[in-house]
N, C-alpha and C positions, 0 to 999 in steps of 0.2 A: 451608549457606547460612543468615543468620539474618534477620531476619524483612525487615527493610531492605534487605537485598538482594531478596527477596522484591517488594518494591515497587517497586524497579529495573527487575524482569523485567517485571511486569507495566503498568509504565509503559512501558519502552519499547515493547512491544506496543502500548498502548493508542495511543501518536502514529504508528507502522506503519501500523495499521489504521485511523486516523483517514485518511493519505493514499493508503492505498488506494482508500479509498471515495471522495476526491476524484478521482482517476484515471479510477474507473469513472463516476461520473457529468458527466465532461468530456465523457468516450467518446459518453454516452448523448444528450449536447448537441451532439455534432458531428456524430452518426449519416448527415446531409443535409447535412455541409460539403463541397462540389466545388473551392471555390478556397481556398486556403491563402496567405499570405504566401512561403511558401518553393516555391507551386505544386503543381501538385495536388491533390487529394482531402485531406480530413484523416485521419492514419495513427492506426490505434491504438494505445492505450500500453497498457501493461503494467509491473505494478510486482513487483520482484526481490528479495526478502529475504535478509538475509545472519542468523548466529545470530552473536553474539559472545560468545565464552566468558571464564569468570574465569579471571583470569591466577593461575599457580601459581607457587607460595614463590619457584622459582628467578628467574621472571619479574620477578618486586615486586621483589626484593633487584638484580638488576640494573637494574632501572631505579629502584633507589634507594625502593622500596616506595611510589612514584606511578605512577600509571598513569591513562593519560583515559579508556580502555574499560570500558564497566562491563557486567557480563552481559547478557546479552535478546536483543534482536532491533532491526535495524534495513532502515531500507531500502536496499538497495545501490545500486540503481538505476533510471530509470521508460528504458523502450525501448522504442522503436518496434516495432509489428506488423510483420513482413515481409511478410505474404497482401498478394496484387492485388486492385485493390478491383475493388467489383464496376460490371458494365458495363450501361449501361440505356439503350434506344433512346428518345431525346428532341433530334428532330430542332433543335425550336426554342427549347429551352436555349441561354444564351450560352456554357456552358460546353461544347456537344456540338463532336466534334471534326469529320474529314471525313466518315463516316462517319453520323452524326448519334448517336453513342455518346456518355454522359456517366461518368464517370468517378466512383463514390461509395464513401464506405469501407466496406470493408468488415467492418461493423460487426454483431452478431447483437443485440436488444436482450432477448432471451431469458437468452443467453450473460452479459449486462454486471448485468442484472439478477439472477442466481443468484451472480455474483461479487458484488455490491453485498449482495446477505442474508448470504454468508457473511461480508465485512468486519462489518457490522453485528453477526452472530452473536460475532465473534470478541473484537469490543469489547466485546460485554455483557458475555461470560466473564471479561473480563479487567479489567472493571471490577468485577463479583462478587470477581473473586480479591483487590482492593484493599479491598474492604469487609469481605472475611472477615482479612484479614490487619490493618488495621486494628484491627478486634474483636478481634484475639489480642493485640494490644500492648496494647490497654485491659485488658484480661482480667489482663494482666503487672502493668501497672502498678497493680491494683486488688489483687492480691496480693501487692505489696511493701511497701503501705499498712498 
């Protein structure tokens, strides 16, 4: 891989983990939401990477040596939490049912918060990996000078 692909990969990380961290901190916004537009509690998301790999000789030359894919990593897709939210006795919520149960997601803010350092984490990395790769082009080009 040469250095430009190099900043492929680590770009497309870098916007991945950009809306990872949007995910989680929706999550962390809605921790208290009981009524939703679509009803119910609001569900947690979760966000699902896919890795896209360079396409090989035989790939390129069948599709005529273009291709839209380019290596890294992307996001495949945000899905919903399937856990039952959690149940809390509040009689005089408009949102308690007969019971006097209300219905909250359920949500850890422990849980959203350790997922939120590692997005953070993963984007530093990957923004270091852009500065160093950067610095080897200039490097290149200072010695062709």
């Amino acid at each position: 891989m040469n250095l430009f692909g190099m900043l492929q990969v680590s770009g497309s990380a870098l916007t991945a983990e950009r809306q990872r961290a949007e995910v989680v901190t929706a999550n962390m916004a809605n921790a208290e939401t009981t009524r939703t537009p679509e009803g119910g509690p609001y569900q947690r998301k979760l966000v699902v990477f896919r890795s896209q790999q360079e396409p090989r000789f035989p790939q390129l030359l069948a599709a005529g040596l273009r291709t839209s894919s380019s290596p890294g990593v992307k996001v495949e897709q945000v899905v919903a939490d399937t856990s039952p939210p959690e149940m809390r006795f509040e009689p005089g919520h408009p949102d308690a049912n007969a019971e006097g149960f209300v219905a909250y997601p359920n949500i850890n803010p422990v849980n959203e918060m350790v997922d939120l350092m590692g997005a953070v984490r993963a984007y530093e990395m990957n923004s270091t990996a852009v500065q160093a790769t950067k610095q080897m082009i200039q490097q290149s080009i200072d010695l062709l000078r």
